[in-house]
C-alpha positions as CSV (number, residue, x, y, z in Angstrom):
1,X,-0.4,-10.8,5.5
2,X,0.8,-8.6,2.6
3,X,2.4,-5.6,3.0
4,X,0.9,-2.1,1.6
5,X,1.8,0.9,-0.4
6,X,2.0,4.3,0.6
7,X,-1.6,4.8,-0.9
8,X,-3.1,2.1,1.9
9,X,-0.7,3.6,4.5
10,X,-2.0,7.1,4.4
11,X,-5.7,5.5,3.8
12,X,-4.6,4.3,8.0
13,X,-4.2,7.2,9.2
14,X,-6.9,8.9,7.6
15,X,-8.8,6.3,9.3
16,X,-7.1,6.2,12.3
17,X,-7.8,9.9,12.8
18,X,-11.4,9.7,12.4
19,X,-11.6,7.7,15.0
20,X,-9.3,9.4,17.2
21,X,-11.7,12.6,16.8
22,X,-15.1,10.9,16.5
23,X,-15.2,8.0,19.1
24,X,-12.3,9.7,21.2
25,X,-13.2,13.7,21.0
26,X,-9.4,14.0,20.6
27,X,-8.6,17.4,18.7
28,X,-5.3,18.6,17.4
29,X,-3.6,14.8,17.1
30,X,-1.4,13.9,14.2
31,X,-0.9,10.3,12.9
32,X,2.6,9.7,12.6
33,X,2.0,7.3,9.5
34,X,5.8,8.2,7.9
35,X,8.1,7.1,10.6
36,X,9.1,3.0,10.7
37,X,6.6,3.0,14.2
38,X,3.5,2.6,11.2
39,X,2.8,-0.8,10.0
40,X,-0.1,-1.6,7.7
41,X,-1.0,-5.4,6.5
42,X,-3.4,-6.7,4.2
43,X,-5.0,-9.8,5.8
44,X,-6.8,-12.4,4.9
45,X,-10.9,-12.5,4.4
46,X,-12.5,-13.1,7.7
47,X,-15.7,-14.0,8.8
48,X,-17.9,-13.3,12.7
49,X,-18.2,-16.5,13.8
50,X,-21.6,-15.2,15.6
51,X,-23.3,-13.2,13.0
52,X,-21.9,-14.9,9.7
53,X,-20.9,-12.0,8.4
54,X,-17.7,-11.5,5.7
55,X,-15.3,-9.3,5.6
56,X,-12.8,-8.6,2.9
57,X,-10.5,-5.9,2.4
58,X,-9.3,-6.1,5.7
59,X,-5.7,-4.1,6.8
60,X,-4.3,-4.2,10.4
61,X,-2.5,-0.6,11.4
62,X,-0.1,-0.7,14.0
63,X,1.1,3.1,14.4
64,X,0.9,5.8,17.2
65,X,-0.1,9.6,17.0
66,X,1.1,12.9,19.2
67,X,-1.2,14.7,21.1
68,X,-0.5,17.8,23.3
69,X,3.7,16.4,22.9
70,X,2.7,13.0,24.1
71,X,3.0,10.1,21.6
72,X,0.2,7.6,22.4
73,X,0.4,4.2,20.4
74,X,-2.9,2.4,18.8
75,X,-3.9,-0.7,17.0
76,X,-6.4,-0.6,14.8
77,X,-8.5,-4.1,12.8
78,X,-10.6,-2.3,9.2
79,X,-12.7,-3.1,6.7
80,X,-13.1,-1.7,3.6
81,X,-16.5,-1.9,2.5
82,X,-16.0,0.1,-1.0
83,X,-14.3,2.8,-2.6
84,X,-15.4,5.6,-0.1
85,X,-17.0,3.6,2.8
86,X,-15.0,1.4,5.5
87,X,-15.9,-0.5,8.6
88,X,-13.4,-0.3,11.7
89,X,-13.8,-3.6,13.2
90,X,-11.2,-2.7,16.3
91,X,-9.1,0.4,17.6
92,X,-7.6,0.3,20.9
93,X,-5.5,3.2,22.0
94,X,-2.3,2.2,24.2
């Protein structure tokens, strides 16, 4: 695992809140991606043992966001797949 800049960091929560309002339907959240609660690591190259497929670029986000006052934590598994494209390969809300 590698540690990221601030750069990859707010790429997470960028991320992270896209999911949050797309798979979720949670409005008015923010991402608390400045605090010491957000971690972001670069990980290794994996591979689905099942469908053969690669993944590189991949970054683990640890973090948690506020909604409605309540603080909610999530881990989130990503790929990304270019420049402007990425591939969330887990998110679980806490």
């Amino acid at each position: 695992m590698k540690k990221t800049d601030n750069e990859e960091r707010s790429e997470a929560s960028i991320i992270a809140e896209n999911v949050l309002k797309k798979h979720y339907k949670i409005d008015n959240l923010e991402v608390n991606f400045i605090n010491d609660t957000f971690k972001v690591y670069r990980m290794p190259y994996d591979k689905n043992s099942d469908t053969g497929k690669e993944y590189k670029n991949v970054y683990s986000a640890i973090g948690n966001f506020t909604y409605q006052d309540k603080i909610y934590d999530f881990d989130m598994l990503y790929s990304l797949t270019d420049k402007d494209s990425y591939e969330v390969l887990y998110f679980y809300p806490l």
